[in-house]
C-alpha positions as CSV (number, residue, x, y, z in Angstrom):
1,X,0.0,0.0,0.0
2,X,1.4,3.4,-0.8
3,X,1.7,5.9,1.7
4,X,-0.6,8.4,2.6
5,X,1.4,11.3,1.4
6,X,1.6,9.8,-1.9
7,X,-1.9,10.0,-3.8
8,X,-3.7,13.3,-2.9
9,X,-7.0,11.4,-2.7
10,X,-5.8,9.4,0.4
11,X,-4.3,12.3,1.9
12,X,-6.1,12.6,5.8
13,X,-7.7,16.2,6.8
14,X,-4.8,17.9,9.1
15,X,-5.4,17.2,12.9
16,X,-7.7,20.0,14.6
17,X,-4.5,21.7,16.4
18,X,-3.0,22.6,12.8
19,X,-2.1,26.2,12.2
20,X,-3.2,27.8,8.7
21,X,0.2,27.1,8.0
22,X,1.3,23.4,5.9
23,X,2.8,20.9,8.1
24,X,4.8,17.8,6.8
25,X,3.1,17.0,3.6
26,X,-0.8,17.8,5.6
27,X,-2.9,20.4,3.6
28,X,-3.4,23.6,5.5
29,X,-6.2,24.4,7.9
30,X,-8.1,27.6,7.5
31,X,-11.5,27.2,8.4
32,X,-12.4,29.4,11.6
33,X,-15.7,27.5,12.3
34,X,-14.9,23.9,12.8
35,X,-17.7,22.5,14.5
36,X,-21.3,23.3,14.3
37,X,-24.0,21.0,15.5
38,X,-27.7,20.6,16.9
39,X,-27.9,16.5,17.8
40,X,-30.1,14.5,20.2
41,X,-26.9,12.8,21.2
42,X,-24.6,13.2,24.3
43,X,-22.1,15.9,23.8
44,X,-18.1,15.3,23.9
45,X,-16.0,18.6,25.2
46,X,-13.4,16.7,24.1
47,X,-14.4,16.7,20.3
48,X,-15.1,20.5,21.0
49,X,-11.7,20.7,22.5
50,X,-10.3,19.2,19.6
51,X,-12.2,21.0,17.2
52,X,-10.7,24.3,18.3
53,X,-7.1,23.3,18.9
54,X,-4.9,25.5,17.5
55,X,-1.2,26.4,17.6
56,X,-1.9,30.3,16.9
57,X,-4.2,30.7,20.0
58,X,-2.9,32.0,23.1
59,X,-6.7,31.5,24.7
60,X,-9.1,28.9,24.2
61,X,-12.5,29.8,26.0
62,X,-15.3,27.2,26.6
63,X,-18.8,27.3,27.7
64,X,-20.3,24.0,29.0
65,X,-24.3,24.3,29.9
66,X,-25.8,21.3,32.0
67,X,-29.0,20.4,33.0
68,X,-29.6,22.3,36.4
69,X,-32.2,20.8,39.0
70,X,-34.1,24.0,39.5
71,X,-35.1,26.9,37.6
72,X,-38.5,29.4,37.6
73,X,-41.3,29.2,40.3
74,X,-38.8,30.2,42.8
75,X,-36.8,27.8,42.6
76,X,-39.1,24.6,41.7
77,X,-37.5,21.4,41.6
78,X,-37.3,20.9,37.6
79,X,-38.3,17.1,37.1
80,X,-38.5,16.7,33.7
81,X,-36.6,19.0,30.4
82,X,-36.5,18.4,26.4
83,X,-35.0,20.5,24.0
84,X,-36.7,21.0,20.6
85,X,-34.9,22.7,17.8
86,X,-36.7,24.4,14.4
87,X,-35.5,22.9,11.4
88,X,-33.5,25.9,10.5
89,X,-31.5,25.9,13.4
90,X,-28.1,24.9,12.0
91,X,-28.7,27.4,9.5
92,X,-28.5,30.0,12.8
93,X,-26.2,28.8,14.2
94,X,-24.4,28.7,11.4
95,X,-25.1,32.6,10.9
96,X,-24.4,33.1,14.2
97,X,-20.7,31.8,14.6
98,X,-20.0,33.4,11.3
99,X,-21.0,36.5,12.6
100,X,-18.9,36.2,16.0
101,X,-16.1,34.8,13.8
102,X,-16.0,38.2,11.8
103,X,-16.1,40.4,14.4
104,X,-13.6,39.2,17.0
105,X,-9.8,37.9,15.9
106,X,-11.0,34.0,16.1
107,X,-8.5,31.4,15.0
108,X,-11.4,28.3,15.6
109,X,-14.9,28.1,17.0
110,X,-17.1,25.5,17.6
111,X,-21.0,25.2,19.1
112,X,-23.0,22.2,19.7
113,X,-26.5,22.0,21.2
114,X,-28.5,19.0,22.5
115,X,-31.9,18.2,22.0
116,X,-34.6,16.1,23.3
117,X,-35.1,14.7,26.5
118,X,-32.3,15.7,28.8
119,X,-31.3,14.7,32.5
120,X,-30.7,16.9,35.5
121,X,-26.5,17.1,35.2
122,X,-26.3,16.4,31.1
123,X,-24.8,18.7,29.0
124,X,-26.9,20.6,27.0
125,X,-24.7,23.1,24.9
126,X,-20.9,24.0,24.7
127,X,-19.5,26.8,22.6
128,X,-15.7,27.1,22.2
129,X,-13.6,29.4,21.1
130,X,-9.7,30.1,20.9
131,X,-7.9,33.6,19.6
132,X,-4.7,34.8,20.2
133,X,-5.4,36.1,23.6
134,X,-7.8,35.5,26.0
135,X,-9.4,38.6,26.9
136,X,-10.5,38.2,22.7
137,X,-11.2,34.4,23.6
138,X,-14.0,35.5,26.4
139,X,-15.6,38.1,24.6
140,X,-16.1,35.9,21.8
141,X,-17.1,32.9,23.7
142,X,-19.4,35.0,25.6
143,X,-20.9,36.8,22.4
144,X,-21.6,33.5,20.8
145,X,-23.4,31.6,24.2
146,X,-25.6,34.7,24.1
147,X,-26.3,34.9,20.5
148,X,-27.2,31.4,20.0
149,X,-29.3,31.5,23.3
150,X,-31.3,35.1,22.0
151,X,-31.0,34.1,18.6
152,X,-31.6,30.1,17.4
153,X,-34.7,28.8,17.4
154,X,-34.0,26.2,20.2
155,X,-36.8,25.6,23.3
156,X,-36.3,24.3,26.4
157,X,-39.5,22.4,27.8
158,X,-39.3,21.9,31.7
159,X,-41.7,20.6,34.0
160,X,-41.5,21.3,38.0
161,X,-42.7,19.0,41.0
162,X,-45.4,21.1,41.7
163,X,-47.4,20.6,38.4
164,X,-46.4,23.2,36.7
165,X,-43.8,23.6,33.2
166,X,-42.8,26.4,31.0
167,X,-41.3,26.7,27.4
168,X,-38.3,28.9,27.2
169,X,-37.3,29.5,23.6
170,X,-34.6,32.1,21.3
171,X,-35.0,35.4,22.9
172,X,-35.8,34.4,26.6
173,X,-33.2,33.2,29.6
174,X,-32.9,30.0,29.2
């Protein structure tokens, strides 16, 4: 079998800490958004980590949001949440991270929100971001939790122990 670096169709992507610069024979990595996703699967901070690696950031910023056990009525016990997503969701998210991508110095990014039916302590959304310093690094980490949170159509569904639930959706805390 001939070696990887030999045919250009066999040729593997270049590993997610690559720099935009070439490295031994593996084809430049440029994109800034690396990772964008909506799944009703567990999430991995370590493919987010991965995702965002990246030998020309000095900060890498992440946001991890879990399933809390209370929330609204003053603190009701929450005993039941789902996540439901629009179909164009990816889409804003897409437009989202694009839109934090141009307007900070961002060398990767990645977002990845769960949906359906979550349990108290699972993850439901990380955002990442690395720049070449971290005060850049938390402003843009923070501008893209916020945006996707006002912004993507994404609900939350809870229901409390006394009875009650509530839908918080794009635009609202949640």
């Amino acid at each position: 079998m001939a070696p990887a670096s030999a045919t250009p169709e066999a040729s593997e992507p270049a590993p997610a800490h690559a720099t935009s610069q070439e490295t031994a024979g593996e084809p430049a990595r440029t994109e800034t958004v690396r990772l964008l996703a909506v799944r009703d699967t567990p999430l991995s901070v370590d493919e987010v980590f991965a995702a965002v690696g990246d030998d020309a950031a000095g900060g890498t910023t992440f946001f991890v949001g879990t399933v809390r056990d209370h929330d609204g009525h003053g603190g009701a016990k929450v005993t039941a949440l789902s996540y439901t997503a629009h179909p164009s969701a990816e889409a804003e998210l897409r437009r989202v991270a694009e839109k934090v991508a141009a307007d900070f110095p961002v060398r990767a990014l990645a977002a990845v929100h769960r949906v359906g039916d979550l349990a108290v302590g699972d993850i439901a959304v990380i955002v990442a971001v690395a720049c070449p310093h971290r005060a850049e690094a938390f402003a843009a980490s923070r501008r893209l939790i916020d945006d996707l949170k006002s912004e993507v159509p994404i609900w939350k569904h809870q229901v409390f122990d006394d009875g009650t639930e509530e839908w918080v959706g794009a635009g609202e805390r949640c």
